[in-house]
C-alpha positions in Angstrom: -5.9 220.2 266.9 -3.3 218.4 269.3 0.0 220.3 268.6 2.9 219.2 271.2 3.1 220.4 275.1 6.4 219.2 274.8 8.7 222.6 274.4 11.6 220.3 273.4 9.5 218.6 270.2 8.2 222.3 269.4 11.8 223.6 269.2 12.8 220.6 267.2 10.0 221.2 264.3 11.2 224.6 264.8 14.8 224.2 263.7 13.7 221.7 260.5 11.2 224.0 259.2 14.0 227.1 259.5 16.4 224.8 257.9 14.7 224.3 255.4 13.3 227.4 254.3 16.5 228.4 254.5 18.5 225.9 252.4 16.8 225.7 248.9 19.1 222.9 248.3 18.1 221.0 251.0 15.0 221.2 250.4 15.4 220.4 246.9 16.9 216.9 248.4 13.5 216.8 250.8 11.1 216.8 248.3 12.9 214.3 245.8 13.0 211.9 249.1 9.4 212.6 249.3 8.7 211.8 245.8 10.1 208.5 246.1 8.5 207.8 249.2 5.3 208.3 247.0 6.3 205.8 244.2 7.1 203.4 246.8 3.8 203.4 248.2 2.2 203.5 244.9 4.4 200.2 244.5 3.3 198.7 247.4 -0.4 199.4 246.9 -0.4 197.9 243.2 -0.8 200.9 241.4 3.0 201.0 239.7 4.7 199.2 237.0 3.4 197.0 233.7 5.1 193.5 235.6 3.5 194.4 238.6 1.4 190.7 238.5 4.6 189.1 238.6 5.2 188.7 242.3 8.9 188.3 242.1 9.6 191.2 239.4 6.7 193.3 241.9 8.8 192.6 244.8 12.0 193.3 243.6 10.8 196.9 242.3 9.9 197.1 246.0 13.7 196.2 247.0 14.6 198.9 244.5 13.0 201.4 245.4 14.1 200.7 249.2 17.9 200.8 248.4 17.3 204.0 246.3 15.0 205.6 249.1 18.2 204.6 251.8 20.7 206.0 249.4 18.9 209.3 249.3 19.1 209.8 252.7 22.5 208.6 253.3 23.8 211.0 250.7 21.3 214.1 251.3 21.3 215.2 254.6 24.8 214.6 255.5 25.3 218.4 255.6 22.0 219.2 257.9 22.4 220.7 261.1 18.2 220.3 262.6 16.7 216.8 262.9 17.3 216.3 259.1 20.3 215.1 260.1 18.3 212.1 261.7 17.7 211.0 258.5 21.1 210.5 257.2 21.8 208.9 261.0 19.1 206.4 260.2 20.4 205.4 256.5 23.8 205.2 257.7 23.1 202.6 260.4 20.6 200.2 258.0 23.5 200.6 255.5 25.7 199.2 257.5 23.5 196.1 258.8 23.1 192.4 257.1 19.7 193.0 256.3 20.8 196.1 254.0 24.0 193.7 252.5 21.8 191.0 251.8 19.4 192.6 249.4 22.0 195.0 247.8 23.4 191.6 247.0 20.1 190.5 246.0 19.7 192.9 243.7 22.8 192.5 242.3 22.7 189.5 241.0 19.0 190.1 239.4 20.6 192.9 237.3 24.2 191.2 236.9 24.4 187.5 237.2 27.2 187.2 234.5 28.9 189.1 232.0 28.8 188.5 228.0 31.4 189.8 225.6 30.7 188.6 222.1 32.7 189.4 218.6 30.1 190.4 215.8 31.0 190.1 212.0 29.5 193.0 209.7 29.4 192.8 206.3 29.8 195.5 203.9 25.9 195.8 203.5 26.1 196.7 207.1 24.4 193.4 208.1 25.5 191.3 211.0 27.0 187.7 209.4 27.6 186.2 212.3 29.1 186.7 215.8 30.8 184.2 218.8 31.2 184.3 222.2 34.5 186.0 223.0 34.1 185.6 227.2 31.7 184.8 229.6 32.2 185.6 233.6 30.0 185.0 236.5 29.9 187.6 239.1 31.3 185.5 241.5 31.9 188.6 244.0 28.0 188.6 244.7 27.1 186.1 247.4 23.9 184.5 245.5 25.9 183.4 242.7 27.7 179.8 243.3 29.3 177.8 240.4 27.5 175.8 237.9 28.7 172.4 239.6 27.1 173.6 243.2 24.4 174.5 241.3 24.0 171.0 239.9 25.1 168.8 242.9 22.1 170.9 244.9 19.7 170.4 242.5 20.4 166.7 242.4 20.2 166.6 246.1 17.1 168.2 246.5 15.7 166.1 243.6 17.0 162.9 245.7 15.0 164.2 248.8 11.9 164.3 247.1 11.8 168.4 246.7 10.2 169.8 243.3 10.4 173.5 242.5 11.1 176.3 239.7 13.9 178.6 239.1 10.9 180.8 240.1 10.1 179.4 243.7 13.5 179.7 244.5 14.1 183.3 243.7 10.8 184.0 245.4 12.4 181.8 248.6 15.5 184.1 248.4 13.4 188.1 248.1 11.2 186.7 250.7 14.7 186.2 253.1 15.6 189.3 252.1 12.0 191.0 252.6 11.8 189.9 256.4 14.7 191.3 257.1 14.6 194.9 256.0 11.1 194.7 257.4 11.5 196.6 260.3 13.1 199.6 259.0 11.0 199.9 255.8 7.8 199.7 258.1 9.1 203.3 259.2 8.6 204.8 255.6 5.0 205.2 256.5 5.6 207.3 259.4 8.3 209.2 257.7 5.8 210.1 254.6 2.8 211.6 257.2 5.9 213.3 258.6 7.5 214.9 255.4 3.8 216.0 254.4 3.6 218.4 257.7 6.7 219.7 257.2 6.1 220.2 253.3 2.4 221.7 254.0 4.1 224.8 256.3 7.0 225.4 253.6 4.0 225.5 250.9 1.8 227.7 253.1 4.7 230.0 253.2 5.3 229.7 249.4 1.6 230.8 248.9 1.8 233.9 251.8 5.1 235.0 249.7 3.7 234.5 246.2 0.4 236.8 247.7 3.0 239.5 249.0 2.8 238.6 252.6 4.9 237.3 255.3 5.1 234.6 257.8 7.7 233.7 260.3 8.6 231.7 263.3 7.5 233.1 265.9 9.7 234.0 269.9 8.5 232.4 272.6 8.2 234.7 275.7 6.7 234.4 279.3 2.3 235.6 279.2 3.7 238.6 281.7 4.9 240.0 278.6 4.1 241.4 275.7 2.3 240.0 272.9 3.4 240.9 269.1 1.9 240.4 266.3 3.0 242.4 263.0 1.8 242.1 260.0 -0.6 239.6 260.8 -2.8 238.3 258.5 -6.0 235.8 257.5 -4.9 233.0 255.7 -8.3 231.3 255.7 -9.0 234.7 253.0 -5.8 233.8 251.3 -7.1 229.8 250.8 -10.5 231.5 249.5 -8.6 233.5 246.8 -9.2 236.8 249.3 -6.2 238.9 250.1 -6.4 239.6 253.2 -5.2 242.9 254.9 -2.3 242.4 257.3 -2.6 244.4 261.0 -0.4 245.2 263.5 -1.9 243.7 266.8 0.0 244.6 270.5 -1.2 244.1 274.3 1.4 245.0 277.2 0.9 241.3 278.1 -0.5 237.9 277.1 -2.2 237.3 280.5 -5.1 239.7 279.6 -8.8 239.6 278.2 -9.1 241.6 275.4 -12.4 243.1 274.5 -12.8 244.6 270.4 -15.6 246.6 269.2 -16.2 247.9 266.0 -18.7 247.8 262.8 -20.3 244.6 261.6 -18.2 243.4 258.6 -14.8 245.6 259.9 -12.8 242.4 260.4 -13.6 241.1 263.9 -14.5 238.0 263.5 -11.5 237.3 261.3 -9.1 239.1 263.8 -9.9 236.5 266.3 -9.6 233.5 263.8 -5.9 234.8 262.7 -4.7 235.3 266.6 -6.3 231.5 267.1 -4.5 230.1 264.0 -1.1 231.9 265.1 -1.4 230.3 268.4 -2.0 227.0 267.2 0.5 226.9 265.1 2.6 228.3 266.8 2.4 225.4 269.1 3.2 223.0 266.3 6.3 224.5 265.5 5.3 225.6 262.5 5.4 229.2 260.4 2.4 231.9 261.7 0.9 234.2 259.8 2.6 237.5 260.7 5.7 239.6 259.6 6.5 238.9 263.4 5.5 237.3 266.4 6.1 237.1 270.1 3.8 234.7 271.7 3.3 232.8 274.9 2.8 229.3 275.0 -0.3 228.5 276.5 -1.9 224.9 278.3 -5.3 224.9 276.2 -6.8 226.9 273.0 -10.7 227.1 273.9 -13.0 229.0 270.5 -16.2 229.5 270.9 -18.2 230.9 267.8 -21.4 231.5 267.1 -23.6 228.4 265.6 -25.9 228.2 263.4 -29.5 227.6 264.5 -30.5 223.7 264.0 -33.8 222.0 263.8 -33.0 219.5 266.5 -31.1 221.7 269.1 -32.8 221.3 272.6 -32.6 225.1 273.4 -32.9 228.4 271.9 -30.4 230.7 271.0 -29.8 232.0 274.8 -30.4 228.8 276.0 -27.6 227.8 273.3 -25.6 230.8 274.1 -25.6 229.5 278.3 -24.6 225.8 277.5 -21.1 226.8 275.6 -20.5 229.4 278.1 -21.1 226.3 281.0 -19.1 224.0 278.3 -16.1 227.0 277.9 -15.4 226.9 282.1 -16.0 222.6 282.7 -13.0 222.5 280.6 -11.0 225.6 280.8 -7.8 225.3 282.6 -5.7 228.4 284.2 -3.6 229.7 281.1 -5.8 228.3 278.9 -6.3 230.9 275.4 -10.0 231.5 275.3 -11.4 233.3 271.7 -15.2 234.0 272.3 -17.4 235.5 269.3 -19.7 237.7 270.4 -20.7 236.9 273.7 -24.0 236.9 274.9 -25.6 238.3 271.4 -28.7 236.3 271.8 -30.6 238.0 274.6 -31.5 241.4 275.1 -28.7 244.3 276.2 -29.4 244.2 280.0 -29.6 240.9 280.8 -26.8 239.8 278.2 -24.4 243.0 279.6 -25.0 241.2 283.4 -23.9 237.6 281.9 -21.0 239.5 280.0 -19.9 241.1 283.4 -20.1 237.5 285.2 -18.3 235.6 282.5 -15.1 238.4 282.0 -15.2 237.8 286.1 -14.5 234.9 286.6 -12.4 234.7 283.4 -10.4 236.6 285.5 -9.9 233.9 288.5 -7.8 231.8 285.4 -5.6 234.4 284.2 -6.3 233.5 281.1 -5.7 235.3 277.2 -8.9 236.3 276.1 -10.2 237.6 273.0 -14.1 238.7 273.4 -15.7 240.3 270.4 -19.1 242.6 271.2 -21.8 245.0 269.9 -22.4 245.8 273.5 -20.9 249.4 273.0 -22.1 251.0 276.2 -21.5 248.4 278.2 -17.8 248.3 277.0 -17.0 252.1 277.2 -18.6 251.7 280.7 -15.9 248.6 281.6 -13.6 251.2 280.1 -14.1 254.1 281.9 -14.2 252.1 285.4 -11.4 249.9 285.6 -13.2 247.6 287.4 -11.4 244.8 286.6 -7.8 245.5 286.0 -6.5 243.1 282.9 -9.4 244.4 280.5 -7.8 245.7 277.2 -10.0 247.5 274.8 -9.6 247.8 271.1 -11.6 248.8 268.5 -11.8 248.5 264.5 -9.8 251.7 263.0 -12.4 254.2 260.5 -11.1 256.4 258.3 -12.4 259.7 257.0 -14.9 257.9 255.4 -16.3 256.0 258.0 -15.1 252.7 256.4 -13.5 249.8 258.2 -9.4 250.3 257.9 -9.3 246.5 259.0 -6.7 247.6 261.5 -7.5 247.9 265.2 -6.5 250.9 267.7 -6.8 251.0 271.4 -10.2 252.0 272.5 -13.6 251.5 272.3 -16.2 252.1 268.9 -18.7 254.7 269.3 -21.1 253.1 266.5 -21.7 250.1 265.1 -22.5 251.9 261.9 -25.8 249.8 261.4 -27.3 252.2 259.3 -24.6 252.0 256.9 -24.7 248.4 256.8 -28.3 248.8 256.2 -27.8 251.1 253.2 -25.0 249.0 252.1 -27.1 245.8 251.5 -30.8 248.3 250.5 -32.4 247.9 254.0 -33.3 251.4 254.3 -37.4 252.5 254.4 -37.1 253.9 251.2 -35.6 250.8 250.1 -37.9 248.7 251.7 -40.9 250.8 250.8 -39.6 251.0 246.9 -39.7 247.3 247.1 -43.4 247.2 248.5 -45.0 249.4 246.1 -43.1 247.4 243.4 -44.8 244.4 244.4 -48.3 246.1 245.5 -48.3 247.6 241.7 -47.3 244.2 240.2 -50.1 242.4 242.3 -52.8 244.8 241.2 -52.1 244.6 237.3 -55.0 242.9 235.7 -54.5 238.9 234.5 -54.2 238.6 230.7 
């Protein structure tokens, strides 16, 4: 993800996405806006209309669809207080130009070149018996429509100067004027439809978090020297995989920390640390977060290291893996940066991964950076804990209850137990288990062939 440095281009996606979540009819008048932005690059692709191999009738949809596209944004942001009110801005000024005139007029005079009024005789059968034209008018007021004798006297001339062409070629002559110069501002549709899209993808994202009974808000900037905030945050990575997640309330006295969480396998670690990296990113982008709410600092880089699969053509082994992202994390970590590291140093043994844990929070330290480190290095931890060492550890831990069962919140502290033998009971890996399985297979193995 890129999301803006730019504080001045977060707080403007800021201010459209809070007006309209906040203006139903506003964003009643966005969508619509959107849907014809869709029909009109259907249009353009081919894909719309039965006349759409007739170039002239395919191209004057186009036009249609332009004028209608302008006229929705003249009329529907008017009122708009955020950068919506660019849009109205925008359809204002091409309003106002030739370009604009010109294929209004166009247009025009394809739908109403002249006006008919005829006298029809019924019968008493009800069947017509005849009719006459009472009037016929030209709409002389549109600028494509010259009298019948300037029609002739330029036929003639052209015929004179050795020109031959169709009714057709000369409508086509006229849209294609009109075409090149609405050009340039139509070329901007495509922008404005990527553009819509992000802004529609937050407001449906917080849709789906309200219609699963959680919230999401935008979030308050502050300095990393003070505290972070996160209430009521939430997974919405479970929420797209038809999960609910359980919201947690997450606090540290500051953002310029490193943040250490213990706790059982399975009690919502590893998701903790994917929900605080989604908030930050979009958080950046100016966008809703997932939490009730949020006070965040911005930061200059997000940096996620997680723990990858073993591959068939990977040059090292899993410590060997385990060393080349922690070199990769510090060639490109910059002071400030947010660093999110899934349990570090797992793949080597206690001692010698607890001595590279100790290095890498270390020098972590040097960047001032907000870390989240997840770890089954329990002893190690409390240890860190109990000496204050290093001054901007924070521990946390997952939150049991009576049970001994993940709570999927997370209290200050660190875990006494990765509850391992619960896991193992959980998914049958005890020796009774184990052994109830062998002699199963031993007995099945020994029965005579038939």
């Amino acid at each position: 993800a890129h999301p803006p440095s730019d504080s001045s281009v977060v707080e403007f996606r800021r201010e459209i996405a809070s007006e309209l979540a906040s203006s139903p009819e506003l964003r009643a008048e966005f969508e619509q806006l959107y849907t014809l932005l869709c029909r009109f690059r259907g249009a353009l692709e081919g894909a719309a209309g039965s006349k759409r191999f007739d170039s002239n009738r395919r191209q004057l949809e186009l036009l249609g669809q332009t004028k209608k596209i302008i006229g929705r944004m003249a009329c529907g942001f008017g009122a708009a207080r955020s950068g919506l009110a660019r849009l109205h801005a925008f359809a204002m000024r091409v309003q106002a130009a030739e370009p604009y005139q010109s294929m209004a007029q166009l247009l025009q005079y394809d739908e109403h070149l002249a006006t008919l009024n005829l006298r029809v005789r019924v019968g008493a059968d009800g069947h017509i018996h005849g009719f006459e034209i009472a009037a016929l008018k030209e709409n002389v007021q549109n600028a494509f429509v010259t009298s019948p004798w300037r029609r002739w006297l330029s036929k003639v001339e052209l015929l004179l100067r050795g020109f031959r062409f169709g009714e057709g070629e000369v409508m086509a002559r006229l849209i294609d004027a009109v075409f090149d110069g609405i050009l340039p501002d139509v070329a901007l549709f495509v922008q404005l439809l990527g553009d819509m899209e992000f802004y529609l993808g937050t407001l449906g994202f917080r849709d789906v978090a309200k219609a699963a009974g959680l919230d999401v808000c935008l979030p308050e900037f502050v300095s990393a020297d003070e505290p972070r905030v996160l209430q009521g945050l939430f997974n919405p990575l479970l929420a797209a995989h038809g999960t609910h997640p359980v919201p947690c309330d997450f606090r540290t006295d500051a953002h310029s920390t490193t943040v250490l969480i213990t706790g059982p396998n399975s009690g919502g670690k590893t998701r903790l640390l994917q929900s605080i990296g989604l908030a930050q990113v979009l958080a950046h982008a100016g966008v809703f977060v997932p939490a009730k709410q949020a006070r965040i600092a911005m930061c200059s880089r997000l940096v996620v290291s997680l723990i990858q699969e073993t591959t068939a053509d990977q040059s090292e082994g899993r410590l060997g893996m385990e060393l080349i992202r922690i070199r990769a994390l510090f060639e490109r970590l910059p002071p400030g940066a947010m660093v999110i590291l899934d349990e570090l140093c797992s793949g080597t043994n206690p001692s010698e991964g607890e001595e590279i844990f100790e290095l890498v929070i270390t020098v972590l330290a040097r960047l001032t950076p907000q870390a989240f480190i997840t770890t089954h290095f329990l002893n190690f931890t409390a240890r860190l804990e109990r000496e204050r060492k290093l001054g901007d550890l924070r521990f946390f831990q997952v939150q049991l209850d009576h049970h001994q069962q993940a709570t999927y919140q997370f209290v200050d502290g660190v875990a006494q137990t990765s509850l391992a033998q619960r896991a193992a009971e959980r998914l049958g890996v005890t020796g009774d288990q184990l052994m109830s399985l062998v002699e199963r297979n031993v007995a099945i193995a020994s029965r005579p062939a038939e």
